[in-house]
N, C-alpha and C positions, 0 to 999 in steps of 0.2 A: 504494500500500500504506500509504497514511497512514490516519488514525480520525477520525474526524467525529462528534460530540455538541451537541445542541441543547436549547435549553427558553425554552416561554414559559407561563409562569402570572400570577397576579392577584394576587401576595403572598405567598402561601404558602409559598414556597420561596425561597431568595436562587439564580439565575440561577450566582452563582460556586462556589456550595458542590455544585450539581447537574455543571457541569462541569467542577470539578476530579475529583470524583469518580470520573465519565464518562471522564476521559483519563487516567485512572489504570488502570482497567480497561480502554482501549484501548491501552495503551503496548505492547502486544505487538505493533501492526498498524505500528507506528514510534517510532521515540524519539531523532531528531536533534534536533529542538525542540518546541517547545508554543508556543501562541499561542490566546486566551480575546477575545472582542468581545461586549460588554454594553451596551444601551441605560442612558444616565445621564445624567441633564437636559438632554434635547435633544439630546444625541451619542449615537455609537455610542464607548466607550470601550476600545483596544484593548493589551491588556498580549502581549507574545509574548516568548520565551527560546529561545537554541539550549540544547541540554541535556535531559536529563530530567523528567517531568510538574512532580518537584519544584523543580525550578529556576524553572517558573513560579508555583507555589506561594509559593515564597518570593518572588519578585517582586512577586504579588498583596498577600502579607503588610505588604509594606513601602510598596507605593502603592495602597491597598484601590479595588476598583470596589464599584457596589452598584447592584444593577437585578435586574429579574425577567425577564428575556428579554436572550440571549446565545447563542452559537454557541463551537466550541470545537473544535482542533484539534492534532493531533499527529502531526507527520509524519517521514514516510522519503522522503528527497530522489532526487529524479528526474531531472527538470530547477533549475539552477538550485545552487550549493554550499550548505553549511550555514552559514546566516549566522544573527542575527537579522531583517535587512531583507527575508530570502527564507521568515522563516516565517510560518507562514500567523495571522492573518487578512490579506486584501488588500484594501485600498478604490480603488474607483471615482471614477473624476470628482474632484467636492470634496469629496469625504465623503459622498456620498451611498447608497454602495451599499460594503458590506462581506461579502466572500465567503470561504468554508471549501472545499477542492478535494481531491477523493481521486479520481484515475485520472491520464492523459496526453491533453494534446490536443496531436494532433500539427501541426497547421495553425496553432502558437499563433506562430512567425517572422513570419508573413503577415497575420496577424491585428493583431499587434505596428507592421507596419511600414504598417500602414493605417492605426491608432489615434494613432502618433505624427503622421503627412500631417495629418491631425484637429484635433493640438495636445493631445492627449493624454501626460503623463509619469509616465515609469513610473519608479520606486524597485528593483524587483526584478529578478534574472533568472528568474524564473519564468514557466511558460505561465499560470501561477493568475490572475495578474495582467492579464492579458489581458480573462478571463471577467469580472473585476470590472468596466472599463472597457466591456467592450463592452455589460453589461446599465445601465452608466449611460449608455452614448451611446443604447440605444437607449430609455430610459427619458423623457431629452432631448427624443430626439424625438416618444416616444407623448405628451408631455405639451405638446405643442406642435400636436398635432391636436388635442385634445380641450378644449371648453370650456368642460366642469365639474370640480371639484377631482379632484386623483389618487384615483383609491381602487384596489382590490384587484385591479379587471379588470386596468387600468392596468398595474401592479406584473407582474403576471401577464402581459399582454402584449412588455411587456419582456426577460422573462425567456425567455418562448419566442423570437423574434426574435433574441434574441443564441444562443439553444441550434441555431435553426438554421444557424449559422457556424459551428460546432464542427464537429471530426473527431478521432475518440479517444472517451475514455471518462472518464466523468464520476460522482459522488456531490458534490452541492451541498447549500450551503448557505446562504441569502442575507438577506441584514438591512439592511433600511433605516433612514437616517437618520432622517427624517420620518414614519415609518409604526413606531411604537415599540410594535405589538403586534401586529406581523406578521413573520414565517418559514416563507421558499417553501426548499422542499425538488425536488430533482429530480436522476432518476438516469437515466443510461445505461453499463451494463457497470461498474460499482463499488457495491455493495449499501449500500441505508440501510434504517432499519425505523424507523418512526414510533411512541411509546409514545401511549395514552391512557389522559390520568387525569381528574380531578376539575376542569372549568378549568383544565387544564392538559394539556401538550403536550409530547413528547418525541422529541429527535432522533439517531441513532444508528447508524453502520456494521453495528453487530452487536448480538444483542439484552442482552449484556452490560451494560451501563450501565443498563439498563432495570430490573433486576431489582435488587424491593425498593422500586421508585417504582410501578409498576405491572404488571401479569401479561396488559394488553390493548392487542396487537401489530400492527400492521399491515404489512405485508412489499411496498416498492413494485417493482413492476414494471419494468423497461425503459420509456421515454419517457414516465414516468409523473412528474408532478408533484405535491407537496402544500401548498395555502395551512395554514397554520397559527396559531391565533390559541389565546387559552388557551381562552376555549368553544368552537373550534370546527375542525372539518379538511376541506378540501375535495380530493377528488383528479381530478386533471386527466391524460386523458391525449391523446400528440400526434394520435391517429390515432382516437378515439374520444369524445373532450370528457369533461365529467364521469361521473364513474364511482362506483360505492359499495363504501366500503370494507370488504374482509374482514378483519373482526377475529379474531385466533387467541391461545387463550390459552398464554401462556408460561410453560413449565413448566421454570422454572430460579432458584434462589435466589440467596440473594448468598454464603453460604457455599459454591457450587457454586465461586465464583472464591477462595474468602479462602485463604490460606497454612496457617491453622491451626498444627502443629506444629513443621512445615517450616521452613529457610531457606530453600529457593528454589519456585519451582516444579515446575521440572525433577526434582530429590529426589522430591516430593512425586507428581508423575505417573509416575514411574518407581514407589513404592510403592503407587500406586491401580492398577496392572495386575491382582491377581487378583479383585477389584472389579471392573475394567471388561471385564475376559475373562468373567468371569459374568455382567455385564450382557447382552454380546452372546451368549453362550447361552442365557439366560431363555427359554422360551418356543417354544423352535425345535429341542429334541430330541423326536423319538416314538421311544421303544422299541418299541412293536408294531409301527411299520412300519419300526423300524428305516431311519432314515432324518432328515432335517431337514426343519424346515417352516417357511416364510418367510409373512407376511401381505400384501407389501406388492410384489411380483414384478411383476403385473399381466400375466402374459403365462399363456398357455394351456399345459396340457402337453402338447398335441399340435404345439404350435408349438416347445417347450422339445425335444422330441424331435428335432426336423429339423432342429434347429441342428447344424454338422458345424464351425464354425469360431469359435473367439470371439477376440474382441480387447480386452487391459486395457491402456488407456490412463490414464496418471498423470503426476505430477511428484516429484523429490526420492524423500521417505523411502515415499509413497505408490505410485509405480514400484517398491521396492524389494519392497513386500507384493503387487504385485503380480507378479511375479519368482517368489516364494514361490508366487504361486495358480496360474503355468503349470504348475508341478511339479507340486503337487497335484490340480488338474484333469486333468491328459494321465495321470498315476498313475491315478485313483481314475476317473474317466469315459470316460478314451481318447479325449478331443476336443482338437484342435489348437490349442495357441493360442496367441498372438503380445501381447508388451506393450511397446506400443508409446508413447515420450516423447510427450504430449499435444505440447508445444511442437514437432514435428516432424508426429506427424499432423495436424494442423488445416493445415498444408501441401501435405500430399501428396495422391495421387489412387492411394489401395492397390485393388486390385483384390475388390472385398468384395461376395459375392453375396448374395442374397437369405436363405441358409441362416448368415447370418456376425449373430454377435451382439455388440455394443460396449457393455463396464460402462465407465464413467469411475470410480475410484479418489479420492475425493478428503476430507480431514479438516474441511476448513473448506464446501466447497462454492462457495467463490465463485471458486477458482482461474482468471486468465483463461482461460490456456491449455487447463484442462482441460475448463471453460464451452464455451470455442470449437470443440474438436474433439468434445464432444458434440452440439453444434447440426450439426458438419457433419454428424456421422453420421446423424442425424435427418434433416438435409433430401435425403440417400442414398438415404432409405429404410428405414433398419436400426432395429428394437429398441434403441434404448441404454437401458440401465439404471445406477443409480449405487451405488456401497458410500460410504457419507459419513454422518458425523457431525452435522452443525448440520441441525438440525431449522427447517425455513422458510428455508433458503439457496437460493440463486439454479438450484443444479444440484439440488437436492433439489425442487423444483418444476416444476424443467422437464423431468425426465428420466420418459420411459412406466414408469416404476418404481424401487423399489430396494430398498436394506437398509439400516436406519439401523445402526449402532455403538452410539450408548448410551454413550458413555464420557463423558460429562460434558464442561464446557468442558473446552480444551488451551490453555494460559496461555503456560505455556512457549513459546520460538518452536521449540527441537529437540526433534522431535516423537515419544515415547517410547510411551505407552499409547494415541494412534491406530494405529501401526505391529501394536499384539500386535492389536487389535480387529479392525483389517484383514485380519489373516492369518487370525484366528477365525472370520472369517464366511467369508471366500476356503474356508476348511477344511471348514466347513456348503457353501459350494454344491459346492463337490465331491462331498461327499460326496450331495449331493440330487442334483445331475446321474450320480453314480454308479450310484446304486439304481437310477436308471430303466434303466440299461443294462446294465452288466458285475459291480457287485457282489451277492454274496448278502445274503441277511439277515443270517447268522450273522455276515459281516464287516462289513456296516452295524452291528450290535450291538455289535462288538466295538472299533468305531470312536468310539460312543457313550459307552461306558465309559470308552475311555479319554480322551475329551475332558470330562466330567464330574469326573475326576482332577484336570485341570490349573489350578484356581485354587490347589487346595491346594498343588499341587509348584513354582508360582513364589512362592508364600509361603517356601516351603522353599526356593528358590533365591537370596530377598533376603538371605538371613543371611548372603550372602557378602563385605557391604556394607565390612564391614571388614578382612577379607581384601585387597577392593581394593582399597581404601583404599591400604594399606601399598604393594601392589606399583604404585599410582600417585607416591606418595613417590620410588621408586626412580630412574622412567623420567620422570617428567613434565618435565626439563628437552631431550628430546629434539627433535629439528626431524623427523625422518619416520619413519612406524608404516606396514608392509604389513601387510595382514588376506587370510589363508588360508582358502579353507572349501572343502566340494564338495559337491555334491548341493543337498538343502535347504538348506544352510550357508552356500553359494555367494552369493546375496542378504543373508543373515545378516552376512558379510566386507564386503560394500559399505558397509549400514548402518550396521556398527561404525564404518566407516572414516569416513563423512559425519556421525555424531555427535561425532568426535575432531574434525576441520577445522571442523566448525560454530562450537564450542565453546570449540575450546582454541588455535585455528590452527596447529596442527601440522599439516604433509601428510603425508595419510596414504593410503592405496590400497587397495583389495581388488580379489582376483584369486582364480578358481579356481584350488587349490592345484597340479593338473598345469601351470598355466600358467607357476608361477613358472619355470622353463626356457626358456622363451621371449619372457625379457628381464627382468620384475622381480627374476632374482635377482643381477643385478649391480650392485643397490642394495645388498646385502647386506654388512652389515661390523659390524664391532660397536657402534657407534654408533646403529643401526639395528635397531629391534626388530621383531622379524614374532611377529603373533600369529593361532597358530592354533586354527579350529575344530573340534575333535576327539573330540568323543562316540560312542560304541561305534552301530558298523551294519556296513554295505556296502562304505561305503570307507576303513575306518579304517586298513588295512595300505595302505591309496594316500598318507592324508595323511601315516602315519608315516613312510612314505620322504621325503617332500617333507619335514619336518619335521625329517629329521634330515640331508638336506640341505643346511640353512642351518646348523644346528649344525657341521656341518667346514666351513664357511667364519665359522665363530666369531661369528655373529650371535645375540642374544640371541633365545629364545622363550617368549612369552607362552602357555599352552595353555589352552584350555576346556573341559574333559573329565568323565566322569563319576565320580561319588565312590567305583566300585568300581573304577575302571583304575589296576593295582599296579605298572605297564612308565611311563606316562608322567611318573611323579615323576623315576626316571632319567635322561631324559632333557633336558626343558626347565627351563629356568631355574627360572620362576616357572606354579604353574598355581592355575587357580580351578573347584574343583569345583562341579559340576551333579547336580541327579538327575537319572536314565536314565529316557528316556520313549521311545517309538516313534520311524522317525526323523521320520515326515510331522509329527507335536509339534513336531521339534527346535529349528525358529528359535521361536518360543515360548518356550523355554528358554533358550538358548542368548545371544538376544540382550539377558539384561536384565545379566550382568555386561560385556556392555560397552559399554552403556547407563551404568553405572557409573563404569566405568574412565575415558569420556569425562566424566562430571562431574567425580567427582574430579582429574585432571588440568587440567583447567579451574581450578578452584577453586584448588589451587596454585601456577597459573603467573597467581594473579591475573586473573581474565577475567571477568569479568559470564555467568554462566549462563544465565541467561533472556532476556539481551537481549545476544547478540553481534551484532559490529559488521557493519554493511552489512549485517544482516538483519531482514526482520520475517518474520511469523507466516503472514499471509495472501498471498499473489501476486495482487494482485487485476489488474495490468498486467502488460503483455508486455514 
C-alpha cells in the first residue's frame, strides 16, 4: 500500500520538483517515510526520510539533488519497521540498480538467504531489498554472456529473470546507475499507470500525480513491463512480448485533489457528498419508464432476469454500503443476497450457481482482496460486475461490467463521499432490478422523486456541522462509543463506529439496536456513550425502548433523529437533527453527522484526519 512516482525527461522539468509533487499527492496510499533516487553525475543520488512527504522535502531543501530522471517513493510498512534505512529507494549490488516496491513478496527470507551465500549485503529488513539485489545479480550475469555493451534488451532481460523468483505482488520501479535515461516499470497485482508527455515520461501508482503534466495515460496490465526513456515507451509483456500501448485520456484535474477551502480532506469530502450523490444520479433516472438506467452493465436483460441470487462482496467502509444494498435489493426486487468480506470469499468455495451474480464493491479498484475474489468468481463462471470509482483501475477493467460512482478522487484515507455514492447506485440497481419484477410504475416514480430530493436535503443536513461540533467538545475525551441502528441504520451504526476508530482511536462498536441485550449492554455506564440511530419509520418505538434502556442504566445518548421528533429531546442527552426522508434514503442521511462527529472528535483529541496511523487509502496487499 505504498505510492510509486516516476519521471524521465530531456530538461524540461527538474526530476525533484515532479516527485515531490507526485508523493505528495500519493501520501494517502502511505506516509511512514518518503525516499526520492535521481540520476546526478554519474550516480543514482538517493535522499529518503521516515516521516511525512515533507520531511523529505525538507531534506531535499537542505542537501538539493538535481537530475531529470528519478523515481520516488512513499511508503506504509509491511515488512521490515519504520526506519530510515528501511525506506525505500533500495540499491542493488554496488550501486548499480536502484528500486521503488509497492506490494509483498513473500518468498523474499529465501531469496534473502540465497543472495547473502552470493556475498550479497543487505542494509535493510525489507523484502524491497531483495528485488534490488536480485535484478543486479542477474544483471551481473546477463552482462557477462553478452559481448556487446549493455543496452536496453540487456536491462530488460535482467529485470524479467529476477521477476521470475518473485512470489507476491509487485508495482516497480527500477533505475540504473549506468543507463541514466532509462526507467523499467513493471507490475504484478499493485497498479502503476505510465503518463505521456512531450519527451517525456511519467510514473505512477495512480493517475493522480499525473494530472496537470499530462491527460495521456496508459494503465499497465499484470506481467506487463514498461522500458521508459523520455522519447520513448516500450511495453513488454511476460506471456506475449511487445505489445502497443493503449492510451486513454485522463479526465481528472489537479484541482480534482487540491484542498481548496478546506482544512482537511476529510471536511472537504464529507461536504462534496451532495455533488457526488448527483454525480452518481446524472444520467441514470427515466421517469417514463420509471425506473434506472445504467450504460455500462454489459449483461443482457434476459440474463438480469434469471438471476435468483447475488453476492456483494467488499472491504471496510465499502462492505458497509454494501450491507445497505442487501436491504435495499431483497426490499425493492425480492432477490437474495448475501455480502460477503472479499478477504474471506476469495477463500472459500460458496456454493454459487449459474443463476448467482457477484458485484465487487470497491472505491479505489485496486483493493487486493477484492481484485482476488472477483477473479475467483470469474474463473467460477459467474457474471461479476463492479460498483467502483477510479476510472482505469485494475477491477474496473477487469470486471464483465459495472457502474462507475463519479465522485471524484477520495484523498482522505476515511472514506466519506465513496460510502453515500455507493449506497446511491446500490439504491439505482435496486430499484432497476425492481421494475423488472415486483415494482409498479407509480412506485418506481415515486422512488425517482424522491431520490432526485436528496442532494438538496444532505445540503440541508451539513448545517449541522456545528451543532457537532459542540457535542464533540463534550465527549471526545472518551475511550468507547456503541453505535445503535436497525433496519437500514443497522450498517449506518457500523460505519459511524469505523469512522470514530479510524480516526480518533476510540473503540467504538455498532450493533443492531435489539442486540444491545445480548451483551453490549454491559458496556454501559456513564463513561460510555451509545449513540443512537433514530429517525421516524418502522422501528422507531423498537429503538426507543432500546434507547431508553441505556438511559436507566445512566449511560449517556447521542441520538440522530428527525427535526420534527418533539418525544426525543426528552429523553437523550444530546441529539442532532436530520431531515425526514423515506426510510430506504435513510443511511444517506443519517450517516453524514457522524461522519462529523468522527472528524471533529479527531481533531480535538489531536489526531491527523487524513492520514491516521497504521492506515492508508488503498489495500493494495493482503
Amino acid at each position: 500500500m505504498c505510492g510509486i512516482v516516476g519521471y524521465v525527461g530531456q530538461g524540461q522539468r527538474s526530476a525533484v520538483d515532479v516527485l515531490i509533487e507526485g508523493l505528495h499527492r500519493l501520501e494517502y496510499r502511505g506516509y511512514d517515510s518518503a525516499g526520492l533516487g535521481v540520476h546526478e553525475n554519474g550516480f543514482i543520488s538517493i535522499r529518503k526520510k521516515v516521516g511525512r512527504v515533507a520531511e523529505l522535502e525538507r531534506l531535499v531543501g537542505e542537501q538539493p539533488v538535481r537530475g531529470t530522471v528519478g523515481i520516488g517513493h512513499t511508503r506504509w510498512a509491511t515488512h521490515g519497521g519504520i526506519s530510515d534505512v528501511n525506506s525505500h529507494p533500495h540499491v542493488g549490488g554496488d550501486g548499480a540498480v536502484v528500486v521503488v516496491h509497492n506490494g509483498v513478496i513473500e518468498n523474499y527470507s529465501t531469496l534473502r538467504e540465497r543472495l547473502q551465500a552470493l556475498g550479497y549485503h543487505f542494509k535493510s529488513t525489507t523484502d524491497t531489498e531483495v528485488i534490488a539485489h536480485l535484478v543486479a545479480h542477474h544483471l551481473d550475469e546477463q552482462s557477462r554472456l553478452i559481448t556487446h555493451p549493455v543496452d536496453n534488451d540487456t536491462l530488460l532481460a535482467a529485470v524479467q529473470h529476477a521477476l521470475k523468483s518473485l512470489k507476491g505482488t509487485f508495482g516497480l520501479g527500477v533505475l540504473f546507475r549506468d543507463h541514466p535515461n532509462l526507467l523499467i516499470a513493471a507490475r504484478f497485482g499493485s497498479p502503476l499507470v505510465v503518463g505521456v508527455g512531450k519527451n517525456e515520461h511519467f510514473l505512477a501508482s495512480d493517475a493522480s500525480p499525473l494530472a496537470g503534466y499530462t491527460d495521456q495515460v496508459v494503465y499497465l496490465s499484470d506481467h506487463e513491463l514498461a522500458l521508459l526513456t523520455p522519447g520513448s515507451m516500450e511495453l513488454i509483456h511476460r506471456d506475449y512480448g511487445r505489445t502497443a500501448p493503449s492510451i486513454t485520456v485522463l479526465d481528472q484535474s489537479t484541482g480534482d485533489s487540491d484542498l481548496g477551502i478546506y482544512p482537511h480532506y476529510m471536511l472537504k469530502e464529507i461536504y462534496e457528498q451532495p455533488t457526488t450523490i448527483e454525480n452518481a444520479l446524472r444520467g441514470r433516472l427515466d421517469e417514463e419508464a420509471a425506473t434506472s438506467v445504467f450504460g455500462g452493465l454489459n449483461v443482457d436483460v434476459q440474463d438480469l432476469r434469471r438471476v435468483d441470487r447475488i453476492v456483494l462482496t467488499a472491504c471496510g467502509t465499502s462492505w458497509h454500503a454494501g450491507l445497505v444494498g442487501e436491504y435495499l435489493i431483497e426490499e425493492l426486487a425480492r432477490i437474495p443476497v448475501e455480502v460477503e468480506y472479499a478477504s474471506e470469499f476469495r477463500y472459500r468455495n460458496p456454493p454459487l450457481t449459474d443463476r448467482t451474480m457477484v458485484f465487487a464493491i470497491t472505491q479505489s479498484g485496486e483493493t487486493a482482496d477484492t481484485l482476488a475474489a472477483m477473479r475467483e468468481s470469474q474463473r467460477m463462471g459467474h457474471p461479476t460486475l463492479a460498483i467502483c470509482n477510479v476510472v482505469g483501475s485494475t477491477i474496473a477493467r477487469e470486471a464483465d461490467g459495472g457502474i462507475y460512482l463519479h465522485a471524484g478522487p477520495e484523498v482522505g484515507v476515511a472514506s466519506t463521499k465513496a460510502f453515500t455514492s455507493q449506497v446511491t447506485v446500490l439504491m439505482l440497481l435496486a430499484l432497476y432490478l425492481g421494475r423488472m419484477r415486483h415494482i409498479s410504475h407509480n412506485a418506481g416514480g415515486k422512488i425517482i422523486s424522491q431520490l432526485r430530493k436528496i442532494p438538496e436535503i444532505i445540503q440541508q443536513t451539513l448545517r449541522c456541522d456545528e451543532q457537532v461540533r459542540m457535542i464533540a467538545e463534550k465527549y471526545h475525551k472518551i475511550s468507547n462509543c456503541l453505535y445503535m441502528g436497525r433496519g437500514y441504520n443497522f450498517p449506518v451504526a457500523l460505519e459511524g463506529a469505523l469512522k470514530l476508530k479510524e480516526i480518533s482511536y476510540v473503540h467504538a462498536e455498532g450493533y443492531p439496536a435489539a442486540e444491545m441485550k445480548h451483551g453490549p449492554i454491559a458496556l454501559v455506564d456513564e463513561a460510555t456513550p451509545s449513540v443512537f440511530i433514530i429517525p421516524h419509520g418502522t422501528m422507531y418505538p423498537k429503538v426507543m425502548s432500546n434507547l431508553e434502556e441505556v438511559k436507566a442504566r445512566r449511560g449517556p445518548v447521542i441520538a440522530i433523529a428527525c427535526e420534527d421528533d418533539d418525544r426525543i429531546a426528552q429523553i437523550a442527552d444530546d441529539v442532532i437533527y436530520i431531515p425526514n426522508v423515506e426510510e430506504y434514503l435513510q443511511p444517506l442521511v443519517t450517516v453524514v453527522p457522524l461522519q462529523l462527529l468522527a472528524y471533529h472528535i479527531a481533531l480535538l483529541r489531536g489526531c491527523n484526519v487524513d492520514r491516521p496511523r497504521n492506515l492508508a487509502k488503498s489495500v493494495t496487499v493482503e
